[in-house]
DRENZA-553736 format. One record per residue: x, y, z negated of N, C-alpha, C, O in turn. Coordinates in steps of 0.1 Angstrom, whole numbers, plus 5000, padded with zeros to 4 digits. Layout:
// DRENZA-553736
XYZXYZXYZXYZ
...
END
This chain:
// DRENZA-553736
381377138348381577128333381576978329380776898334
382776938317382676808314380976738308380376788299
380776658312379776628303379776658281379076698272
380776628283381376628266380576778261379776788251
381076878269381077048269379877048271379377138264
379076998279377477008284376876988269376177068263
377476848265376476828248376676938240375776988234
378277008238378577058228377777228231377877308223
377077248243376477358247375377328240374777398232
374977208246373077188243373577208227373177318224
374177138216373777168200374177268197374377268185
374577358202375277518201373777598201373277658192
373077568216371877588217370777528204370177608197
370677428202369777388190369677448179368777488171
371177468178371677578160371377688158371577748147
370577728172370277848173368777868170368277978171
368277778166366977718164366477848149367277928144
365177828145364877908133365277808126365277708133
365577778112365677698102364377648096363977698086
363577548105362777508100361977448089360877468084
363377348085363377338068363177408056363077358045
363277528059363077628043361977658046361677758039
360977608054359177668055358577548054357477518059
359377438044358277278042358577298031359577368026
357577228025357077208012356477068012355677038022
356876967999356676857999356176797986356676837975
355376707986355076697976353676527976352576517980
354576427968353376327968352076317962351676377952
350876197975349876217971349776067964349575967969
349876097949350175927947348575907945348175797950
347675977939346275867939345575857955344675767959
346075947963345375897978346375727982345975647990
347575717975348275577978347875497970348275377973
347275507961346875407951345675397958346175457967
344975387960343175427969343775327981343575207980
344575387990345075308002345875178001345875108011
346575137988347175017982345874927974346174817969
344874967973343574897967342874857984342374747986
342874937994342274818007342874778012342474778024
343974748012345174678016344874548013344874438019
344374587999344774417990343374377998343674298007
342174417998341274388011340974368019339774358022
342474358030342674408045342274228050342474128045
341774258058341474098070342874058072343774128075
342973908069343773858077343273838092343673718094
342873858099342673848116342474018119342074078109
342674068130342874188138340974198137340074118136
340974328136339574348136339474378155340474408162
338274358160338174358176337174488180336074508175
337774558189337274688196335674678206335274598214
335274768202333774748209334174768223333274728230
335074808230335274818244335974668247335674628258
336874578239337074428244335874378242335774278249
334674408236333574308235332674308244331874218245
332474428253332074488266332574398275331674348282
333674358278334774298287335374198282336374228276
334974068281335773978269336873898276337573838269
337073888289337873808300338773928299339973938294
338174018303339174118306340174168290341374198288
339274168283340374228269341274088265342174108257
341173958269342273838265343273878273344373898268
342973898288344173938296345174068291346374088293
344474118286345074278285345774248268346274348264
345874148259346174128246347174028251348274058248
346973918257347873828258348973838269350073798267
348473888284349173858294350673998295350774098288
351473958305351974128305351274218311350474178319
351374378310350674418316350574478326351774508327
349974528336349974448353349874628358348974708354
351074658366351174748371349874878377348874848384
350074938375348675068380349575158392350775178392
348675188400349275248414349275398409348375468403
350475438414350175578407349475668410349175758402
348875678422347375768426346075728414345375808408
346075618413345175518403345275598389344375638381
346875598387347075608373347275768369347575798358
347175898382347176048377345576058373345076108363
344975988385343475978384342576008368341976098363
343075848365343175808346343575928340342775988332
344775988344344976038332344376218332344476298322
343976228342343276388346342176328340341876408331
341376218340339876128336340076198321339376288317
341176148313341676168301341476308295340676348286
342276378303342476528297341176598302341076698294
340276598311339276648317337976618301337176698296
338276468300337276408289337776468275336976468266
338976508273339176588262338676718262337976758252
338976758270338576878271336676898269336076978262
336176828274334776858275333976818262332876858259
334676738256333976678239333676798232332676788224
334276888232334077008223332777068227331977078217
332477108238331577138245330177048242329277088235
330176948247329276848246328876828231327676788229
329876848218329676858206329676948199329876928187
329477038201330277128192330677168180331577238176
329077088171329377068159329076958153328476938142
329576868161330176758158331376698155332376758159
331576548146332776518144333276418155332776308157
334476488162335076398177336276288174337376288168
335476188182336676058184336375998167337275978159
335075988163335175928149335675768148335575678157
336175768139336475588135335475488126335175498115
335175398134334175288122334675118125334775028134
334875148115334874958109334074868101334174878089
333474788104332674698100332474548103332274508114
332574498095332174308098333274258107333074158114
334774328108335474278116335774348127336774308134
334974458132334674528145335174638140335174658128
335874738152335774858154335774978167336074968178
335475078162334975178170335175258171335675298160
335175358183335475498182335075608189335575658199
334275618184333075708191333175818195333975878188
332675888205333676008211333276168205333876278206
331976128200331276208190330576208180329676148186
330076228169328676228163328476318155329376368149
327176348155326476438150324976368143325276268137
323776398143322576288138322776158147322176068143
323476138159323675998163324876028170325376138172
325275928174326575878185326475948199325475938205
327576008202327476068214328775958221329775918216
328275938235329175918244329675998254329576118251
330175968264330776098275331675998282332575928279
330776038296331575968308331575998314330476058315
332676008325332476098338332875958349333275848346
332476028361332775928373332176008384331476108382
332475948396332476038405330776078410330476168418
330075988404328676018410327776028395328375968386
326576088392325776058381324975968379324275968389
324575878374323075778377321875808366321875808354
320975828375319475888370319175758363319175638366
318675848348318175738332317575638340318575578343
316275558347316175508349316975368356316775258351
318075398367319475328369319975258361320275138362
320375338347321475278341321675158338322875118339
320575068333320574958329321074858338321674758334
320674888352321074798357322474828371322974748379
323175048368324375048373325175058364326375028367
324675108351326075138342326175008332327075048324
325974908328325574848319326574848308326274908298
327674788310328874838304328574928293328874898282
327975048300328175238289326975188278327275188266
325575138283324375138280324975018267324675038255
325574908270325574828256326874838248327274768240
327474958253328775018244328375108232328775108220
327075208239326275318233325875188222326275188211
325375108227324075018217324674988206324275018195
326074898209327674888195327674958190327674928179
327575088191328175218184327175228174327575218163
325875228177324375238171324275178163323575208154
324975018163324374898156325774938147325374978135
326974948149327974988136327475098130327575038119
327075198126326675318127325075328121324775438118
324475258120323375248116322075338121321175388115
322575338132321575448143320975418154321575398165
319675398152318475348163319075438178319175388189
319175558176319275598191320875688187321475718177
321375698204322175718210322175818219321375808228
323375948221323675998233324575958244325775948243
323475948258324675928269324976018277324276018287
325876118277326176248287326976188299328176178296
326776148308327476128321327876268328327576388326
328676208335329476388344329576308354329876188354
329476418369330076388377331076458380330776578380
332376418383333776488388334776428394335876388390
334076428410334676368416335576448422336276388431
336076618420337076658422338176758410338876848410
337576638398337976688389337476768383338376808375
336376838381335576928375334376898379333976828389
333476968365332176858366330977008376330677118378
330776868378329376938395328476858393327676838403
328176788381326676728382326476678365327576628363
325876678356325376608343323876548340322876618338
323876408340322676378332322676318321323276208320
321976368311322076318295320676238293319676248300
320776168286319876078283319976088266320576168259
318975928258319475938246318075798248316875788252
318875708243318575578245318175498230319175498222
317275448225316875378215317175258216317075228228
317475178210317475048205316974948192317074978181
316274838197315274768187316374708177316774788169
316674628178317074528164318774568161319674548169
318974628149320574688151321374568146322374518152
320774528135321274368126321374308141322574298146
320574268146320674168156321474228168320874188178
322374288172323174338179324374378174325274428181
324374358160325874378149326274198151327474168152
324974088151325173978152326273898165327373848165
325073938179325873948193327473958192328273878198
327774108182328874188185330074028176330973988182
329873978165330373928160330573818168331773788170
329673748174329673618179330873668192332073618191
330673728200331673798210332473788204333073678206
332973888193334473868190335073738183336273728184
334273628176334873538175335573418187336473338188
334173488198334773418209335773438213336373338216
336373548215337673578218338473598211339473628216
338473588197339473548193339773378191340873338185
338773288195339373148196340073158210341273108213
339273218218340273208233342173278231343173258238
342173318225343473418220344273298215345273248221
343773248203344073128194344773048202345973038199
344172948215344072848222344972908235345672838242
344873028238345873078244345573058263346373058271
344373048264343473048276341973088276341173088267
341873118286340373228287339273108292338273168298
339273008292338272898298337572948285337972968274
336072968291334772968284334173138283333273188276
335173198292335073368282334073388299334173338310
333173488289332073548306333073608316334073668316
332173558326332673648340332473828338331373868334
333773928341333374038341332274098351331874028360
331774208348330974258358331374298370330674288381
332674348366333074438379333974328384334974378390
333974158384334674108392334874098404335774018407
334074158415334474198430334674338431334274378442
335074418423334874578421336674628419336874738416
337574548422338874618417339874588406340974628404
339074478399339774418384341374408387341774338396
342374498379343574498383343874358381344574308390
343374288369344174168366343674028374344173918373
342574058383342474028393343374008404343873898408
343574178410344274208420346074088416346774008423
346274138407347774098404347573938403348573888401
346973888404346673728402346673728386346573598384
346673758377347073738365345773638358345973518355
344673718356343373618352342973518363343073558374
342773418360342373288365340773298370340373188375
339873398370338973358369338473328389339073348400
337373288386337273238400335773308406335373328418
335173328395333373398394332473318399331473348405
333173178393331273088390331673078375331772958371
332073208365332373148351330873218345330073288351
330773168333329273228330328973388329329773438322
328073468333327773578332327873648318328073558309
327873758315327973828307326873798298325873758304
326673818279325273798276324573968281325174068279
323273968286322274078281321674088274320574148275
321974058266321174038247320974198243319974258241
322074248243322174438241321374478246320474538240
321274448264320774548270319374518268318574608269
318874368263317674348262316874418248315674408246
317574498241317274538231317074718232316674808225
317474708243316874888253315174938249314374928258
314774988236313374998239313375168245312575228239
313775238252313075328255314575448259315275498251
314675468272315675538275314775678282314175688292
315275808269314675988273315176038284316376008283
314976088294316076188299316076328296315276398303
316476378288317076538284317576608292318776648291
316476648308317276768314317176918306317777008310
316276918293316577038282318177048279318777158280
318976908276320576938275321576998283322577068281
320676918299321376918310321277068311322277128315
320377128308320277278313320977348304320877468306
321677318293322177358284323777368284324477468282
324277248288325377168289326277248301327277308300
325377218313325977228323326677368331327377358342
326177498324326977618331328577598321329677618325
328077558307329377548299330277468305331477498305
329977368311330877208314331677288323332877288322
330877378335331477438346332477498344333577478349
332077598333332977678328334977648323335977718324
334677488319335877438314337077458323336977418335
338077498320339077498331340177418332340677368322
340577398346341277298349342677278340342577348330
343377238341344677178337345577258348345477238360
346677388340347377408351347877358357347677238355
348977368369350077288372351477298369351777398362
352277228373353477228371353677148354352677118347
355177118350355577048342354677038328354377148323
354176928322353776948310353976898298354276778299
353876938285354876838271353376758268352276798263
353876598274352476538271352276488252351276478246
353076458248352776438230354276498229355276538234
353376468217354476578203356076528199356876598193
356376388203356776318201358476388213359676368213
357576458223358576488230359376648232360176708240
358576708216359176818217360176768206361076838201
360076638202361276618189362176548196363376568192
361976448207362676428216362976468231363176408241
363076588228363276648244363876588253363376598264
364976538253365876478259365476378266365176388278
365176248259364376128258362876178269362676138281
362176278262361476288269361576348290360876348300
362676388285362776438304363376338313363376358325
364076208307363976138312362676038315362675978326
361676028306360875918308359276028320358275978325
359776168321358976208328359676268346359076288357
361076268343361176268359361976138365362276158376
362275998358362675908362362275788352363075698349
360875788349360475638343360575518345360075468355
361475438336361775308337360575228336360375208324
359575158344359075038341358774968326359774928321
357774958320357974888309358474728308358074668318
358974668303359474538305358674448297358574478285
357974358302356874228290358074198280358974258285
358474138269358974038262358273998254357274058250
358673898251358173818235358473848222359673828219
357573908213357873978201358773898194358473778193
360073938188360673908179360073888165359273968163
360273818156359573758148359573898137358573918131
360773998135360774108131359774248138359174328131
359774248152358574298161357774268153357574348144
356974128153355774018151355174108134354074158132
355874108128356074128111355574318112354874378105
356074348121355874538121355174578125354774698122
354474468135353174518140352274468134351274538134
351974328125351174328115350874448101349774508097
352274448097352074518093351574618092350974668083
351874708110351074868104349474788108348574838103
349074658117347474668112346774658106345574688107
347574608093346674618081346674778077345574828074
347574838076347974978073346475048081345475108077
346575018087345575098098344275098095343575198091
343974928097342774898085342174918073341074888068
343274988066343274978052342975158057342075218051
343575228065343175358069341875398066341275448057
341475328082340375348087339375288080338275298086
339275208068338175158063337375238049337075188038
337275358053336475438042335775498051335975498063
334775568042333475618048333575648062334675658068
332375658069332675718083332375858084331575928079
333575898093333976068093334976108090335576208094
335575988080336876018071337776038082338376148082
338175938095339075938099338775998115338275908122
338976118121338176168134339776258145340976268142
339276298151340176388159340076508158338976538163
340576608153340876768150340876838166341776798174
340176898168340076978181341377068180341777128170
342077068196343577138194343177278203342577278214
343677378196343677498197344777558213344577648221
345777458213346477518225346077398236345177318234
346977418248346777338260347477248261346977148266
348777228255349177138256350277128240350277238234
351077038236350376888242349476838248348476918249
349176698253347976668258347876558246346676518247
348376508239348176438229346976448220346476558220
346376368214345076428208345576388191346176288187
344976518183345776528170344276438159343176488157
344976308156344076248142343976378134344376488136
343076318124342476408118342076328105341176248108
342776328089342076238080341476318070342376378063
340376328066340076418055339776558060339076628052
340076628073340176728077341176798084341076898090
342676688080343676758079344876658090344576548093
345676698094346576628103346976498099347176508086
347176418102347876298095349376208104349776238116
349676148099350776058107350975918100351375898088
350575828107350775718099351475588109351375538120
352275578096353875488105354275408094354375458083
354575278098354975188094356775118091357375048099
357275178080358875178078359575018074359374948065
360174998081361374898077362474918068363574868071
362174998055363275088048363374998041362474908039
364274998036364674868024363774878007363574797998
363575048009363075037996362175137998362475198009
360575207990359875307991360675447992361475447983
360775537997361175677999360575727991359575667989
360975867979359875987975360176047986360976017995
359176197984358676267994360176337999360376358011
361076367989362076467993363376428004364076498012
363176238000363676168009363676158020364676158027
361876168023361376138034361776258044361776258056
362076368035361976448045363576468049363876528059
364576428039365876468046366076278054366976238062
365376238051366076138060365176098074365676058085
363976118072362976088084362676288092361776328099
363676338088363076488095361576478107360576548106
361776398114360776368124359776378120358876428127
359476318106357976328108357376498097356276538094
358776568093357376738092357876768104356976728112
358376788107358276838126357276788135356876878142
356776668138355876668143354476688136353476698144
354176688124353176688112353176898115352276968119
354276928114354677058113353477108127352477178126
354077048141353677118157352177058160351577098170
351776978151350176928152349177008141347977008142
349877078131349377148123349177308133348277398134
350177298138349977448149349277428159348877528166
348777308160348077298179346877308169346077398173
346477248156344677258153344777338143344277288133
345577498140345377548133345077558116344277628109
345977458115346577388099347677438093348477498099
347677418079349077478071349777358065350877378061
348977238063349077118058348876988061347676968063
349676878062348976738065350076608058351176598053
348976528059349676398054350776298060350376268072
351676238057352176168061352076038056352476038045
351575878061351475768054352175708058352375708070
352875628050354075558053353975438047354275448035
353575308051353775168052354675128048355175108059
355675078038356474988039356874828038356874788027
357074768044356774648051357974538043357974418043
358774598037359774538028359374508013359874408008
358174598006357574557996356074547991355374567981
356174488006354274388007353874337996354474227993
352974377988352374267980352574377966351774367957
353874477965353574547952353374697952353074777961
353574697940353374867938354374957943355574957939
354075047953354575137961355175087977356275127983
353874987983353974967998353675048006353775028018
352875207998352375248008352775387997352475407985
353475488006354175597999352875728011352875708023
352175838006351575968008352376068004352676097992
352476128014353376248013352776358017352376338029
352376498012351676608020352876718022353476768013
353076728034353876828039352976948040352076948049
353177078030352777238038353377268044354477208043
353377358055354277488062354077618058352977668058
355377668053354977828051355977888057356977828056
355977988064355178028072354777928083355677878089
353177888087353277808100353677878114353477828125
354077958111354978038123356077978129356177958141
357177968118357777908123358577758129359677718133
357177708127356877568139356077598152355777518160
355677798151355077808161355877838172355777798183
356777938165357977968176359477818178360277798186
359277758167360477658176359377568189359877528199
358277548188357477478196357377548209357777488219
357077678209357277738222358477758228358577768241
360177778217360877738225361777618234362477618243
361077508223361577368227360477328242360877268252
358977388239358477338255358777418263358377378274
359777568264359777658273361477598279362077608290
361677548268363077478276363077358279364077338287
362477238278361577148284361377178296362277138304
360477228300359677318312360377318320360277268331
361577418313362577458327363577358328364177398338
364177248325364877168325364277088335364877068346
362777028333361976938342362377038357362876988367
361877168356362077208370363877238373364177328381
364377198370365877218373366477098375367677078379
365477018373366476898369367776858361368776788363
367576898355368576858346368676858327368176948322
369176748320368376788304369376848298369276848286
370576908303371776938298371677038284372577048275
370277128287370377238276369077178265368477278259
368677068262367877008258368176918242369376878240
367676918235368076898223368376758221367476678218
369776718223370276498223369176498210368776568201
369176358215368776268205369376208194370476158196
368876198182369876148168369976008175369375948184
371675958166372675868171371475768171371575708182
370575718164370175568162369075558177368575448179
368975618181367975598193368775558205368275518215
369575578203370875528214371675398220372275368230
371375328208371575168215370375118222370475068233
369175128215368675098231367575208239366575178244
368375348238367875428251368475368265369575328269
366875378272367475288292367875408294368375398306
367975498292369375648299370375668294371275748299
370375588284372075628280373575628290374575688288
373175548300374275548309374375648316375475668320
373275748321373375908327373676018316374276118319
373275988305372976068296373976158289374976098292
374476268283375576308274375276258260376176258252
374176228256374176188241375176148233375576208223
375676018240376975978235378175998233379075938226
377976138243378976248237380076278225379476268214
381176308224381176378208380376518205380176608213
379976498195379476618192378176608197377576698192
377376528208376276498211375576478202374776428210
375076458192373776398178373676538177374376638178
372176478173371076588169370476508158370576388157
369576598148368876588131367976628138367376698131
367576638149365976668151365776818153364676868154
END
């Protein structure tokens, strides 16, 4: 069959789709954009810094400034089973708790993988280490917990360790660790991050501590990429020196652990890892059975401009109360994507290069992408509604840079059945090899898709509206 006839099959197949569009409903939230256009005007000029670069401060310059340094792929299924194994078990370990919360403060931010009356962490690795250990095997987790505590305004902390060293957990010890002075470890955390952001500035890591794990595997090691040599100065222990008293809770452990067992593996065979690839099917079966390499370049000054932009967007997000902004536990298996959560409700927040603000009715005939994926994230956490925030970067500085839109679904049915048929044809495409019955991609993604040279997209008659 000509390729041409291959496209004009696949959107034959598409049209056959339910009519998704007559089950959205739209409608702006202009005082949640007026709210979000008031901490804008707020927003830091400098990038606020992550409690996990302040843990690692050599290692987070490399990983912001350098390109980034190849992962072996045994290494990198490992990570990502680490990933979905640790998703999976947050629910469990929380249950009525708010998961993956967001906090910003003094420049810093966080994201905690739980909380409830304090900060819950959760780590797995292949062995457990008994409360007594930690301080001096985990140190890392012990003054990550203590960040969280000191943003957060909470003397103690949960640490749930797992062991799963065949991918399912066979061992848990929980702990719950106090800490003396929080002011004075909010202090630490600031002095850290200004440190590295002068090293960023200056555009070399001379002065930044030696990592811990610098004879332990450091990729940016292995690749030559960091310079360090390990007579640079040690890490501070100021955090860990503020340890007054680490519990061990085998009452949790005995609690935790027939459930943790219980959790079940990740089937096998093909899987739709975000949402992003049931709207790009196509796209997506290329980047999962023949991945191109990412390529380093140097941001274009338009790049440079878009990514500022959504961080203020972000910041201006994430900077109300804590809770506001957390992760919605998902109802199905996959995606493996994990669904934000603002207010309670799904969100999407994206930053537009449109020449002018959109209303809502706009948005939706011209950006379709985003109720379709708002639509299939509303089905994975059993929602009828969510927000879309939309940034526009063309009229910084006035009224209407930042457009809220709430998309309903009525019926959410039918984003339940196009979802099951777009991953069931997914699915079988990955095992066939081939994307031919797969929904192309709209024209504009096509000058620079790295498949377009195999691809039918470019087809006549190849474009897809999503």
């Amino acid at each position: 069959m000509l390729r041409a006839e291959c496209a004009t099959e696949a959107v034959e197949s598409v049209n056959s789709e339910p009519d998704w569009r007559s089950a959205v409903r739209v409608r702006e939230d202009s005082a949640l954009a007026s709210e979000l256009t008031e901490r804008l005007a707020r927003a830091s000029p400098q990038p606020a810094v992550g409690v996990t670069d302040l843990v690692a401060l050599r290692r987070a310059f490399w990983r912001r400034s350098g390109p980034p340094v190849p992962i072996p792929p045994e290494r990198e299924a490992r990570i990502e089973a680490g990933r979905r194994l640790h998703r999976q078990l947050e629910r469990v370990v929380a249950p009525d708790g708010a998961l993956e919360v967001r906090v910003r403060r003094d420049g810093l931010v966080g994201r905690v993988d739980a909380l409830t009356d304090r900060p819950i962490e959760l780590k797995t690795s292949s062995r457990v280490v008994e409360p007594e250990s930690l301080v001096a095997d985990r140190p890392d987790q012990v003054e990550q917990l203590g960040m969280y505590c000191a943003l957060l305004d909470r003397p103690v902390g949960r640490l749930v360790a797992l062991a799963t060293p065949s991918g399912s957990v066979e061992g848990v010890r929980t702990c719950d660790i106090a800490y003396r002075d929080l002011p004075a470890i909010r202090g630490e955390m600031v002095r850290r991050a200004d440190r590295l952001r002068e090293s960023l500035g200056l555009g070399r890591a001379a002065g930044l501590p030696r990592c811990r794990w610098f004879a332990l595997g450091c990729e940016y090691r292995i690749e030559g990429t960091c310079d360090c040599t390990g007579n640079e100065p040690e890490t501070s222990s100021f955090v860990l020196e503020q340890v007054e008293k680490i519990e061990p809770r085998p009452d949790v452990d005995a609690d935790l652990e027939p459930r943790l067992r219980a959790v079940p593996r990740g089937a096998p065979g093909p899987v739709v890892r975000r949402f992003r690839d049931m709207i790009y099917p196509r796209r997506a079966y290329y980047d999962e059975t023949r991945p191109i390499p990412p390529v380093h370049e140097a941001a274009s000054p338009e790049r440079a401009a878009g990514r500022e932009s959504y961080r203020r967007l972000l910041e201006a997000f994430e900077g109300g109360p804590v809770g506001e902004v957390t992760r919605l536990p998902s109802l199905a298996d996959e995606p493996e994507e994990e669904v934000g959560g603002f207010r309670g409700e799904p969100f999407l927040l994206r930053a537009s290069r449109a020449k002018a603000p959109r209303s809502a009715e706009e948005l939706l005939d011209r950006s379709p992408q985003y109720a379709l994926e708002l639509g299939f994230r509303c089905v994975a956490t059993g929602h009828s509604s969510g927000r879309a925030i939309v940034g526009f970067e063309s009229v910084a500085g006035r009224a209407g840079e930042v457009r809220v839109v709430e998309f309903a679904f009525s019926p959410i049915s039918t984003f339940s059945r196009l979802w099951r048929e777009r991953s069931h044809r997914w699915e079988e495409a990955v095992r066939a090899r081939t994307p031919l019955a797969l929904t192309p991609c709209p024209a504009w993604m096509f000058a620079a898709c790295p498949y377009r040279a195999e691809c039918a997209c470019d087809s006549a008659g190849g474009r897809s509206q999503r």
